[in-house]
C-alpha positions, 0 to 999 in steps of 0.5 A: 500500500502506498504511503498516501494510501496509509495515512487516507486509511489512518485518518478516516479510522481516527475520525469513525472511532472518534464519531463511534467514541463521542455521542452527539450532544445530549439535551439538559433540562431545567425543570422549574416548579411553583407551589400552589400557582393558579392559571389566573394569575398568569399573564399568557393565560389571561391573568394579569400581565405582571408575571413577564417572565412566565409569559416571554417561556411561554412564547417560546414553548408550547403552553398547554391549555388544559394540563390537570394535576392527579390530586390537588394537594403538594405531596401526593402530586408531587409524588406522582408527577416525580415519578409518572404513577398516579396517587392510586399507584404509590398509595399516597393520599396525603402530605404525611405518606412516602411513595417508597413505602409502598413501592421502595423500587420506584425509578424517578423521573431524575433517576432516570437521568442519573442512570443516563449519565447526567449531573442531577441536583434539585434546589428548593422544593421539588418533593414534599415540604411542610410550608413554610416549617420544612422550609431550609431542611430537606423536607420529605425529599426523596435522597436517591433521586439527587446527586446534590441537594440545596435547602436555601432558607431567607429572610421569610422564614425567620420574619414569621412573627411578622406575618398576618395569619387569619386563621388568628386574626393577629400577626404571627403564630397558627399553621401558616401553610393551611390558611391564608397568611401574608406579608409586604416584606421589608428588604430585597429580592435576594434574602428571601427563600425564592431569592437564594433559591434563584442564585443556586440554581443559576450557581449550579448551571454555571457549574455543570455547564460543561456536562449535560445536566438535570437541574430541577427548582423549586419555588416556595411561592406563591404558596401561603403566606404569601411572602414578597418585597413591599414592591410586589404589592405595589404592582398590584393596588388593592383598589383595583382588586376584583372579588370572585362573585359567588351566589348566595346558594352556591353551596346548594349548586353542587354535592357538599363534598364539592366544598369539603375543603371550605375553612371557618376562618375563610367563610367569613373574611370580610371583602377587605380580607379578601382583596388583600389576600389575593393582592398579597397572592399576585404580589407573591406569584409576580416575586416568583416570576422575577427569580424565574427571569434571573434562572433563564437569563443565566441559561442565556448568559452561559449560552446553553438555552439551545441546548436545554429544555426548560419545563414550567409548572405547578403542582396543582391549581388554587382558589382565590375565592371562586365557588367560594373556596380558598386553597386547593382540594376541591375538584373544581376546575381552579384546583384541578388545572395547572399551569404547564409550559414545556420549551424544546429549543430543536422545536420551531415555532413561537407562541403555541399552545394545545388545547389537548388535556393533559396530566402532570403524570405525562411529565416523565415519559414525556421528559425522557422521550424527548433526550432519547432515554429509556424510561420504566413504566409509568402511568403517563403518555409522552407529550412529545407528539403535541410538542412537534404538532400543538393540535395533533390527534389526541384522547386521553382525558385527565383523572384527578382525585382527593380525598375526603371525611375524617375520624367517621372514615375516609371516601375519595371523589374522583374526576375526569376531565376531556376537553368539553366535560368535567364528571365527578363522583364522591364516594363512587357516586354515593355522596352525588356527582357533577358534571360540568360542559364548559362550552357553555357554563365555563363557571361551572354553574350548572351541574348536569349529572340529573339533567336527561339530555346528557344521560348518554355523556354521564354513562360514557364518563362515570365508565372513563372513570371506573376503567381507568382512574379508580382504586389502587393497584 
């Protein structure tokens, strides 16, 4: 063989070893949650245009209209979509339970990461926390799923004293996660939880830079109390704060376990009450919205948003007064719908949105659909065909449940939502049933579960429910 010849066979071996060595490049992903969000509050989903940061992801991505959590409580949504099994699956029904306990061999979705070889760390609150007294601990974390864990605690956590807590009608004190509780905070952005929570996520991005990544954070805000710098309450003047309009018979319109999560303390709060608590809600969701715009300016600093697919959600919806209810835990729609929005950079397109129905437990087949990782079995559908094709074919309707009654014994209420109806039944219909048609009656005022012209769409629904969204496995 000629020399030439040799250094021809030399130089293309060198190159085919080296495409067969180096794997072409792998899509980070930053995985953003924000605790107990509503829709409303949104701008791009017709709330008030004070979450900019929020907005500017969503016309980049794809913003999906009609995304359902699978129980509106933190640890049992949390539980489910960390791990693509529905709360049936894991047996977790409440803020106390571990999905381990019942199934110690679970594969999470950053596991399924971390066995792909990617840097997987979490800040904040991404499994289960109490808050805000878990708030700087790891709460009920779930340590096998991260290579780092970050637990930042603020200014917010050591001012309680100052908050107003209406479960005491007086500053400090009470269970500030389970009522309604607020503070204008003196001091800036970076003291606060969100603010620490913010500049170690954007620590770890500069970090891992180099390598693909699984970066997940986790907001506290705006859950209750609803913390933020005075600033953030300037953007939102309580003079110009709407009250939901509830009828006086509201609570003769549904079944009473439709309304089994009302608290005392919020029956009777006054319109002034209610204004400043849902001032103090949009005050605290435009914070969180400025500590979203301080991550996703690093990713652009660090010139890896072409290469990192950027997830935004809540982990169920929340009330600010609409059927008279406050929080979550009803099987409304204001409770049930979530805010989600998934940017993949290789997908063109700005401004799209699906009005398909989803469900937070799609996120981990979906999730590693998209970086080509062999994922375990779940209970979920991988998004990706509504990613590439907003408006593609779709049929898979949303299940949600919750759980209801107390020292007299326990039933559950489950739900399905398509992308017409809403069907409910409490106690396998035992305790009523509703069923809502938001092309007509988006304020789900009328419930047409008697009603004999929808006879047809109750049975084809109350079966949806019994074949796939009822009893544990």
């Amino acid at each position: 063989m000629k020399p030439w010849m040799i250094a021809l066979v030399v130089v293309v071996g060198t190159v085919a070893a080296r495409a067969q060595a180096d794997p072409p490049g792998k899509m980070n992903v930053l995985f953003i949650v924000s605790d107990d969000l509503t829709n409303n509050a949104l701008g791009c989903y017709g709330g008030p245009r004070t979450t900019p940061n929020v907005d500017a992801l969503a016309n980049r991505g794809v913003r999906f209209d009609r995304a359902y959590c699978q129980f509106p409580l933190c640890n049992p949504s949390r539980s489910s979509f960390m791990t693509g099994l529905r709360p049936d699956t894991e047996h977790v029904y409440d803020n106390g339970a571990r999905f381990r306990k019942a199934l110690p061999e679970t594969q999470t979705l950053p596991q399924t990461f971390r066995k792909a070889g990617y840097s997987v760390a979490r800040v904040g609150k991404l499994f289960h926390y109490g808050v805000p007294g878990q708030i700087g601990t790891d709460g009920l974390d779930d340590p096998a799923s991260w290579d780092q864990r970050i637990n930042p605690r603020g200014r917010d956590k050591d001012e309680e004293d100052k908050i107003f807590n209406l479960n005491r009608n007086e500053k400090g004190g009470g269970r500030f996660g389970a009522t309604l509780s607020w503070l204008a905070a003196d001091g800036d952005d970076k003291e606060q939880t969100d603010g620490k929570i913010a500049a170690a996520v954007s620590g770890l991005l500069r970090e891992y830079a180099g390598r693909p990544f699984f970066v997940a954070c986790g907001f506290f805000r705006p859950h209750t109390p609803y913390v933020s710098p005075k600033h953030y309450f300037e953007l939102h003047p309580v003079d110009k704060i709407t009250i939901p309009v509830v009828p006086a018979n509201e609570r003769q319109l549904a079944p009473l376990p439709a309304y089994g999560s009302a608290k005392k303390e919020q029956d009777v709060m006054t319109d002034d009450q209610r204004r400043e608590a849902i001032q103090a809600y949009r005050a605290a969701t435009s914070f969180m919205d400025a500590q979203l715009g301080i991550v996703l300016k690093t990713l652009d600093d660090l010139k890896l948003a072409d290469k990192t697919i950027v997830v935004f959600l809540s982990d169920h919806g929340y009330h600010l007064g609409e059927h008279g209810l406050w929080q979550k835990m009803s099987l409304f729609e204001n409770s049930t719908r979530v805010p989600l929005i998934i940017h993949d950079p290789r997908i063109p397109g700005v401004g799209r949105h699906s009005s398909r129905t989803v469900e937070l437990v799609d996120l981990h087949a979906t999730l590693a659909d998209l970086c080509g990782l062999q994922a375990p079995s779940t209970d979920g559908t991988s998004l990706k065909p509504l990613l590439d094709d907003p408006s593609h074919a779709w049929d898979q309707p949303a299940f949600t449940q919750v759980t209801r009654g107390g020292k007299g014994g326990t039933f559950m209420g489950r739900s399905v939502r398509t992308e017409r109806y809403r069907y409910t039944e409490w106690d396998s219909g035992k305790r009523g049933t509703q069923l809502y048609d938001y092309e007509t009656d988006p304020g789900e005022s009328r419930n047409l579960a008697d009603d004999p012209g929808h006879a047809d769409v109750v049975k084809r629904l109350s079966a949806l429910l019994r074949e796939h969204g009822g009893g544990p496995k």
